[in-house]
N, CA, C and O atoms as a GROMACS GRO file, in nm:
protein
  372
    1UNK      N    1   1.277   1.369   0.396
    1UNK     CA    2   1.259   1.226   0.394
    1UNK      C    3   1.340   1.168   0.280
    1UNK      O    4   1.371   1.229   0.177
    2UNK      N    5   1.372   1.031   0.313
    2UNK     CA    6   1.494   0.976   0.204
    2UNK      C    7   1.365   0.965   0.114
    2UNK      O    8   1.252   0.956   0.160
    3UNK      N    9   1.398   0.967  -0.036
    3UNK     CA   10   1.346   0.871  -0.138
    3UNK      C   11   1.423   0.781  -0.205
    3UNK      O   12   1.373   0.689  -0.268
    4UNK      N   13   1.510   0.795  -0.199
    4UNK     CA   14   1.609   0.684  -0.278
    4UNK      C   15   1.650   0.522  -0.174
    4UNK      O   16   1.749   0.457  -0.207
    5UNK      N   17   1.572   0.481  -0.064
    5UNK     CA   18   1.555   0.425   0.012
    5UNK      C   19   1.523   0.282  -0.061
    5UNK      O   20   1.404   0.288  -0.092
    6UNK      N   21   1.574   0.164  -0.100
    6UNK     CA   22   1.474   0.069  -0.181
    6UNK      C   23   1.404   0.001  -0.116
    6UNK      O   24   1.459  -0.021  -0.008
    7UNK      N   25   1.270  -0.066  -0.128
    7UNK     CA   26   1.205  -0.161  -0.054
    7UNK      C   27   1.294  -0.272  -0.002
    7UNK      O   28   1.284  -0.304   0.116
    8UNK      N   29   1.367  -0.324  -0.069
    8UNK     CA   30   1.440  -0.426   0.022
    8UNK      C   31   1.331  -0.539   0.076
    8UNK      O   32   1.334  -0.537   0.199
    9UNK      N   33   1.266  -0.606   0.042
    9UNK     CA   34   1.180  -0.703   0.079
    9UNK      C   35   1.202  -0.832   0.014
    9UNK      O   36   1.230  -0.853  -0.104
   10UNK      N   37   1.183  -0.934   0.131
   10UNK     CA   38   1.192  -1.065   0.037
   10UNK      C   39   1.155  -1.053  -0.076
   10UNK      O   40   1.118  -0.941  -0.112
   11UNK      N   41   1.152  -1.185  -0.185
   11UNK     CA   42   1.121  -1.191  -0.286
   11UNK      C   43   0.978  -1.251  -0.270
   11UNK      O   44   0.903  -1.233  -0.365
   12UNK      N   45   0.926  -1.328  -0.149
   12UNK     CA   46   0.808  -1.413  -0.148
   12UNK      C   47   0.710  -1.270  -0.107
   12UNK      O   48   0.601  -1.247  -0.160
   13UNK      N   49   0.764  -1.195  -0.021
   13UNK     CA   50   0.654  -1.084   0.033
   13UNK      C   51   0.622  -0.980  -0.082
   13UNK      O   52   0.503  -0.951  -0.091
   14UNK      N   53   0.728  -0.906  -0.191
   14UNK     CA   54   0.732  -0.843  -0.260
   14UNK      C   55   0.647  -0.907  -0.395
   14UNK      O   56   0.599  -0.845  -0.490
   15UNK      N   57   0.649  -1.060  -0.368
   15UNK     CA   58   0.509  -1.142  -0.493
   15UNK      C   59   0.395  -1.104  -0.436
   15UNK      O   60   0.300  -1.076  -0.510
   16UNK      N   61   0.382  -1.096  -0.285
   16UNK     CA   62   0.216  -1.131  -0.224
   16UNK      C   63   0.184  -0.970  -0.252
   16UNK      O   64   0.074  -0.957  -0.306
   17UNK      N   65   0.252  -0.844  -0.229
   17UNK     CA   66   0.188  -0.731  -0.237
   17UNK      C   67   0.188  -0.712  -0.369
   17UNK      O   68   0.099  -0.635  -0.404
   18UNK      N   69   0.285  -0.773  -0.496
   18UNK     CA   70   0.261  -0.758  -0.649
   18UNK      C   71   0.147  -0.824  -0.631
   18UNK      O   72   0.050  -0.749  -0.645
   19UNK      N   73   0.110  -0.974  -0.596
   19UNK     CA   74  -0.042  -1.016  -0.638
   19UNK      C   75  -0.184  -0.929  -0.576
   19UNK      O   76  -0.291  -0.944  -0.635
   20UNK      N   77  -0.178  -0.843  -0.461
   20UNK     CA   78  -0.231  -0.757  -0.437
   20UNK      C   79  -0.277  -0.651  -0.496
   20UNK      O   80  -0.394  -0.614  -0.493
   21UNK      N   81  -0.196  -0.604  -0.546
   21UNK     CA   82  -0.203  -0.482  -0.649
   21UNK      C   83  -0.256  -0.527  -0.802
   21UNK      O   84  -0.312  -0.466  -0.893
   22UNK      N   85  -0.210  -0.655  -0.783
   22UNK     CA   86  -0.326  -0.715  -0.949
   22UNK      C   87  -0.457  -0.703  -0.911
   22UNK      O   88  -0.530  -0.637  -0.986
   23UNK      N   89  -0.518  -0.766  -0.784
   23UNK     CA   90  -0.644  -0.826  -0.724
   23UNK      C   91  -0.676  -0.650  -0.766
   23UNK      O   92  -0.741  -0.621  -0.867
   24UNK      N   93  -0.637  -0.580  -0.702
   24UNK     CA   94  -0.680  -0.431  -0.718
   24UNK      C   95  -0.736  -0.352  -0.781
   24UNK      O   96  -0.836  -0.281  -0.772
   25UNK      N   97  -0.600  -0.389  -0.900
   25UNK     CA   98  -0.663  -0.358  -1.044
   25UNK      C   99  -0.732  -0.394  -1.072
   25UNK      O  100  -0.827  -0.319  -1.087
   26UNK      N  101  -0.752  -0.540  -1.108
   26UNK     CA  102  -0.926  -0.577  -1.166
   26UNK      C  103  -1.032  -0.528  -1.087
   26UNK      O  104  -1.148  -0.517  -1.128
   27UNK      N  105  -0.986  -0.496  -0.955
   27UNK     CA  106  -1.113  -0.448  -0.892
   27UNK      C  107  -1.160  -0.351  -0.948
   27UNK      O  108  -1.272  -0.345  -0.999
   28UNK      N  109  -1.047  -0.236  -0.942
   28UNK     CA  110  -1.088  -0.108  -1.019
   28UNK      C  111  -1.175  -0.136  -1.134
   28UNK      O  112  -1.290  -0.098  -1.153
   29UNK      N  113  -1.090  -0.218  -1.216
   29UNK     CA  114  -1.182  -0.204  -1.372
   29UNK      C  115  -1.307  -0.236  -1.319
   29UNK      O  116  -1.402  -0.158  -1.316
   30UNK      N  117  -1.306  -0.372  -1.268
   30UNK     CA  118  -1.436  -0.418  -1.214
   30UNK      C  119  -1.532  -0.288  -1.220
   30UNK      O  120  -1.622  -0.283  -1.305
   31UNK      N  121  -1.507  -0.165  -1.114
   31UNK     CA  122  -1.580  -0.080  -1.068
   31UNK      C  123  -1.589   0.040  -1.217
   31UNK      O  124  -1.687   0.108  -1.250
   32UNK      N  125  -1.509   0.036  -1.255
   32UNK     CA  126  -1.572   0.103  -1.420
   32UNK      C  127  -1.662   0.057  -1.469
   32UNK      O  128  -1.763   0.126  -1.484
   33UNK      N  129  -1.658  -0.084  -1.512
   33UNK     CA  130  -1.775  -0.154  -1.544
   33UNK      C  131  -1.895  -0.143  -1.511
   33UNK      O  132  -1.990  -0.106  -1.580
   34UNK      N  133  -1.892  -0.182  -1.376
   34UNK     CA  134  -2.003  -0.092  -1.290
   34UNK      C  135  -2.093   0.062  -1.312
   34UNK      O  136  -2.212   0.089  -1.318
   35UNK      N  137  -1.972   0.138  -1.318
   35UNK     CA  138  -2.045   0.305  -1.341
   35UNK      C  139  -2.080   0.295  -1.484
   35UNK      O  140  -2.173   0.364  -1.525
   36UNK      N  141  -2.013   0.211  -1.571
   36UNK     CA  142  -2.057   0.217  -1.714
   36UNK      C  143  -2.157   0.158  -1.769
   36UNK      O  144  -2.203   0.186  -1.879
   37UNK      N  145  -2.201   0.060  -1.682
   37UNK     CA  146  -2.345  -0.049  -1.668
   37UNK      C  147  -2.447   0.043  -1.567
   37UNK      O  148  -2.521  -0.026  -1.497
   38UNK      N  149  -2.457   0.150  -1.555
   38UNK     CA  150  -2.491   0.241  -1.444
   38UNK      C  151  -2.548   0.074  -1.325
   38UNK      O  152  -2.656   0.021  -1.347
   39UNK      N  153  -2.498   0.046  -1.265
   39UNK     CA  154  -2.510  -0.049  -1.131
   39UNK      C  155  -2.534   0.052  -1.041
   39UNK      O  156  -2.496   0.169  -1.043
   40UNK      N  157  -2.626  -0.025  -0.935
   40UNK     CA  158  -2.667   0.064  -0.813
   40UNK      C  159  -2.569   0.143  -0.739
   40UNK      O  160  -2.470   0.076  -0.709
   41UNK      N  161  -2.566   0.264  -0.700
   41UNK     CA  162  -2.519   0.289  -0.626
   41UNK      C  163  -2.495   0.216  -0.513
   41UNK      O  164  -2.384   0.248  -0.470
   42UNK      N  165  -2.538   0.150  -0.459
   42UNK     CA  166  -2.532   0.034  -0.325
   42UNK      C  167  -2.416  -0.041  -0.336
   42UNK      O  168  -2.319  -0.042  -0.259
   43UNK      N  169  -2.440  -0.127  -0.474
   43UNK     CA  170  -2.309  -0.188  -0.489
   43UNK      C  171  -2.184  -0.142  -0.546
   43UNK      O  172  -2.081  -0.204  -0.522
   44UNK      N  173  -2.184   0.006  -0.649
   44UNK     CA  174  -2.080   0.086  -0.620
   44UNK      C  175  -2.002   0.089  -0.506
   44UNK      O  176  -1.888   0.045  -0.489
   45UNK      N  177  -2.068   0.140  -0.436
   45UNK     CA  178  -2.035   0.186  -0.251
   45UNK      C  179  -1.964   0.103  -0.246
   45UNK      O  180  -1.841   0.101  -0.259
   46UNK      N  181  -2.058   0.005  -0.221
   46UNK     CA  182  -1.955  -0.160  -0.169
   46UNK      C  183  -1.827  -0.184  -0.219
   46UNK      O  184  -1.732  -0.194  -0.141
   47UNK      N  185  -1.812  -0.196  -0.353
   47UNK     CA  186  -1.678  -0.258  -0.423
   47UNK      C  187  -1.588  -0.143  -0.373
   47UNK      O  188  -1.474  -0.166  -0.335
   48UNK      N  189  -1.650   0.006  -0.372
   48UNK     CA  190  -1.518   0.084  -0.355
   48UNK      C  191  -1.493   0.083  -0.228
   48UNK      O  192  -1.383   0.131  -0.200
   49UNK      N  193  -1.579   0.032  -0.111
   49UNK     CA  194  -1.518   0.044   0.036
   49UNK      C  195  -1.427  -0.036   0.002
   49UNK      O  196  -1.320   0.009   0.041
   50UNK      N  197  -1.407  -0.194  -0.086
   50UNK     CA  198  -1.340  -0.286  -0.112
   50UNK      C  199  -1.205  -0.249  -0.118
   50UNK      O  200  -1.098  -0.287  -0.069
   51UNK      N  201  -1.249  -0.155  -0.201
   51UNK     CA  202  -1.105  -0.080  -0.292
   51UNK      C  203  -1.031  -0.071  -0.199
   51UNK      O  204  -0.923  -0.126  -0.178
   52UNK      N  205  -1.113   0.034  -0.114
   52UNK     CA  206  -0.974   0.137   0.012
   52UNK      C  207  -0.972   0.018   0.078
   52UNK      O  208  -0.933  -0.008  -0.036
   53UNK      N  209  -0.973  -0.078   0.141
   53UNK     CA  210  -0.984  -0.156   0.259
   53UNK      C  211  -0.842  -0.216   0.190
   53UNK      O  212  -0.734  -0.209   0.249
   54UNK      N  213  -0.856  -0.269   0.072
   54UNK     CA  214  -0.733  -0.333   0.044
   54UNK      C  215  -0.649  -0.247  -0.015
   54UNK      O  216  -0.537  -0.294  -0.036
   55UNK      N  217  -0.668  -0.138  -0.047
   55UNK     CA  218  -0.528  -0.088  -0.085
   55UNK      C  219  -0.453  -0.034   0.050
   55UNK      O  220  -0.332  -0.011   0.048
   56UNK      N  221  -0.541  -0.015   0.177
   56UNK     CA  222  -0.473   0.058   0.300
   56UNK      C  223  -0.401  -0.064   0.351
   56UNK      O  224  -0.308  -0.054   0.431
   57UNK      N  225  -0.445  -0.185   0.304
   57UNK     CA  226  -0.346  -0.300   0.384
   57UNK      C  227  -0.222  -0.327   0.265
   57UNK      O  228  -0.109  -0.365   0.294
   58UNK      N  229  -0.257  -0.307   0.168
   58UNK     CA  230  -0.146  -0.296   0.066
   58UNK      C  231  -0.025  -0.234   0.132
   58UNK      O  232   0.088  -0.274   0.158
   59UNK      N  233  -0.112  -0.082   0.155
   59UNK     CA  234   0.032  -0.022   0.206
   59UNK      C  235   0.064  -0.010   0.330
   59UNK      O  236   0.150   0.066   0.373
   60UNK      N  237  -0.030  -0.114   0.417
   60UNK     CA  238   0.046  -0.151   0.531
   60UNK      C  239   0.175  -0.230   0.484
   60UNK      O  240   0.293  -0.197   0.489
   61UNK      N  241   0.133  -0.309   0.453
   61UNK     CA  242   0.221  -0.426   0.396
   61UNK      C  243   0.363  -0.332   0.360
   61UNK      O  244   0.450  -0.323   0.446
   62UNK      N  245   0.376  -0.280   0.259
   62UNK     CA  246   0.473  -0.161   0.230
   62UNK      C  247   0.496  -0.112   0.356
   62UNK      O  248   0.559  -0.179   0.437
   63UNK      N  249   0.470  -0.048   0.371
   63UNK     CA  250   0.526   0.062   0.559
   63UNK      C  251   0.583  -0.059   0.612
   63UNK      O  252   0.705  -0.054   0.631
   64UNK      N  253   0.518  -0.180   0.643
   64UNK     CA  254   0.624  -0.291   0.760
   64UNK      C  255   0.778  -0.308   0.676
   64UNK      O  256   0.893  -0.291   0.718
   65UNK      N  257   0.728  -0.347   0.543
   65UNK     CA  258   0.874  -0.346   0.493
   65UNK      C  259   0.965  -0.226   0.538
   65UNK      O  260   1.074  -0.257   0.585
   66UNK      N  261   0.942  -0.127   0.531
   66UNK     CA  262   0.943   0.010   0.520
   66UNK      C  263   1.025   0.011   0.640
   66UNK      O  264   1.145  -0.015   0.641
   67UNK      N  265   0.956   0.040   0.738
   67UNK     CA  266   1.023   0.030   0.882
   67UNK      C  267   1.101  -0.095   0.914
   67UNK      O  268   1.204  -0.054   0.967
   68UNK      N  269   1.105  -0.222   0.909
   68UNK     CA  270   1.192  -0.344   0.893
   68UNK      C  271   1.334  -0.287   0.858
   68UNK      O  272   1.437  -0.293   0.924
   69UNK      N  273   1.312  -0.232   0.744
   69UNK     CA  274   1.399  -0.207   0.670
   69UNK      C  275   1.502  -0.067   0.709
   69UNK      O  276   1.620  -0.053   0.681
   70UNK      N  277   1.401   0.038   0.793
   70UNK     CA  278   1.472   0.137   0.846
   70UNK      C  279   1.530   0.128   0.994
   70UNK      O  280   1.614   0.207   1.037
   71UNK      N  281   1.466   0.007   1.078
   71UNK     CA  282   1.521  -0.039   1.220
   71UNK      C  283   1.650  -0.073   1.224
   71UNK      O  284   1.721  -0.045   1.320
   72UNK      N  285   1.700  -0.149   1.101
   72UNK     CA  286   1.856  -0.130   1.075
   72UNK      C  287   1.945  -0.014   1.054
   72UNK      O  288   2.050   0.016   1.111
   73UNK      N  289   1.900   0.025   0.988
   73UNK     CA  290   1.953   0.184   0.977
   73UNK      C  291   1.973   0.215   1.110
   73UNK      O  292   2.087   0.202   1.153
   74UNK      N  293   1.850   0.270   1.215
   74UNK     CA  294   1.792   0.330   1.342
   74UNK      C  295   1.929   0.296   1.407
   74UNK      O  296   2.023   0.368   1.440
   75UNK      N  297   1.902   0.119   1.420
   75UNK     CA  298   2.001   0.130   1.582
   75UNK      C  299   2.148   0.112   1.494
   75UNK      O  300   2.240   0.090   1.573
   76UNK      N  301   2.190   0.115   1.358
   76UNK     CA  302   2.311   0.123   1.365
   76UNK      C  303   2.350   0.307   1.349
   76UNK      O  304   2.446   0.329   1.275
   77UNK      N  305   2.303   0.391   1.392
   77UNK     CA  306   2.288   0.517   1.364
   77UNK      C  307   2.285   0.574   1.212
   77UNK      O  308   2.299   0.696   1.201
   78UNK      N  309   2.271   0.508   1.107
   78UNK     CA  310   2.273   0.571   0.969
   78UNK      C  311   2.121   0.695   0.919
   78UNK      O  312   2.104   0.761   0.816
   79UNK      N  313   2.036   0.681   1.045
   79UNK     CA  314   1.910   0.767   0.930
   79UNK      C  315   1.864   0.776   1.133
   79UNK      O  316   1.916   0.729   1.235
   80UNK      N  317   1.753   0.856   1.105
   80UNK     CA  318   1.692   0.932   1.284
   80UNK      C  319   1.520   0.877   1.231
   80UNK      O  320   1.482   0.847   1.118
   81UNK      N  321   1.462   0.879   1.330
   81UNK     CA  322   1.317   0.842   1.340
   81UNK      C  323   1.252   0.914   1.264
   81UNK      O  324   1.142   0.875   1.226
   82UNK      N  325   1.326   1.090   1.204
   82UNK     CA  326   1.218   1.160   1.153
   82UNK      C  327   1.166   1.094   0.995
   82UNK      O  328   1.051   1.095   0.951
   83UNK      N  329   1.285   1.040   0.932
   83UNK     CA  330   1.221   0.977   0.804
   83UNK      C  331   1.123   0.847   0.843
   83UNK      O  332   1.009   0.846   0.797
   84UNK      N  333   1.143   0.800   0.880
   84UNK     CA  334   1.026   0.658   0.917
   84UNK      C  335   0.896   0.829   0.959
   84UNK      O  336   0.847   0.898   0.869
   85UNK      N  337   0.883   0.842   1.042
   85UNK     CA  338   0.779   0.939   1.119
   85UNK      C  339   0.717   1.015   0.970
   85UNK      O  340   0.594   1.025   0.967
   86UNK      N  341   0.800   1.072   0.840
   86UNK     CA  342   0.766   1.173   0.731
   86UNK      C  343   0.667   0.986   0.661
   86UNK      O  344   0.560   0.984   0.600
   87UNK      N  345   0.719   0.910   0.684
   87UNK     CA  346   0.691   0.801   0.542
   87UNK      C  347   0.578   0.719   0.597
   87UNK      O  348   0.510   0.648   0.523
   88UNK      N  349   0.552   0.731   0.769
   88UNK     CA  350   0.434   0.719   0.798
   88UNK      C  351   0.294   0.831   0.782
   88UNK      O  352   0.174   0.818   0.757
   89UNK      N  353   0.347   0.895   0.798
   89UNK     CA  354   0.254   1.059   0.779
   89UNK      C  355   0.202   1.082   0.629
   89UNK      O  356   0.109   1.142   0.574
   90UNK      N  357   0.323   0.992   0.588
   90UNK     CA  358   0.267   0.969   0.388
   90UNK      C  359   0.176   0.931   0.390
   90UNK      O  360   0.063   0.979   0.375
   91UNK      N  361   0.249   0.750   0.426
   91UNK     CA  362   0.133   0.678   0.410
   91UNK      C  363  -0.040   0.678   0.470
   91UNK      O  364  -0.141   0.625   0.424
   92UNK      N  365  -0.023   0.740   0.560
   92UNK     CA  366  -0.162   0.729   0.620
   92UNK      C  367  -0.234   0.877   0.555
   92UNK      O  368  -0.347   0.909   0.592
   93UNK      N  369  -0.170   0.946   0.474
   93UNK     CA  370  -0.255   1.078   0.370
   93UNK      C  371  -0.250   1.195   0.463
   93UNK      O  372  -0.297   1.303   0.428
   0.00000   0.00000   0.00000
């Protein structure tokens, strides 16, 4: 799989997934706070389903760029389906 590939994303889309990844972070801390205030497990749970829910659309968000960005490649023949196919198989763990 390429890595030297750059995101290549607008500048307005590449703000909305930077402001994403802020929202994130404070979540996280948020959820330290939490285990360090021992908070219920209940609402642990909760904030961290939070967590994954938005970081998996995070990196949806990433992958569309991702593939956008490799469909040019595709049909002008520069790269084959298997790197998009390795960088989906990433992303989804």
């Amino acid at each position: 799989m390429k890595t030297d590939v750059p995101l290549a994303i607008p500048e307005s889309e590449k703000k909305r997934i930077v402001n994403r990844l802020k929202r994130l972070e404070g979540q996280v801390r948020g959820l330290q706070r939490m285990v360090d205030e021992d908070r219920s497990c209940r609402d642990i749970l909760t904030l961290l389903a939070g967590i994954r829910s938005a970081l998996d659309a995070t990196g949806d968000a990433v992958l569309e760029s991702y593939v956008a960005r490799c469909q040019a490649d595709f049909e002008s023949g520069k790269d084959d389906m298997g790197d998009l196919l390795a960088a989906v198989k990433l992303a989804r763990g």
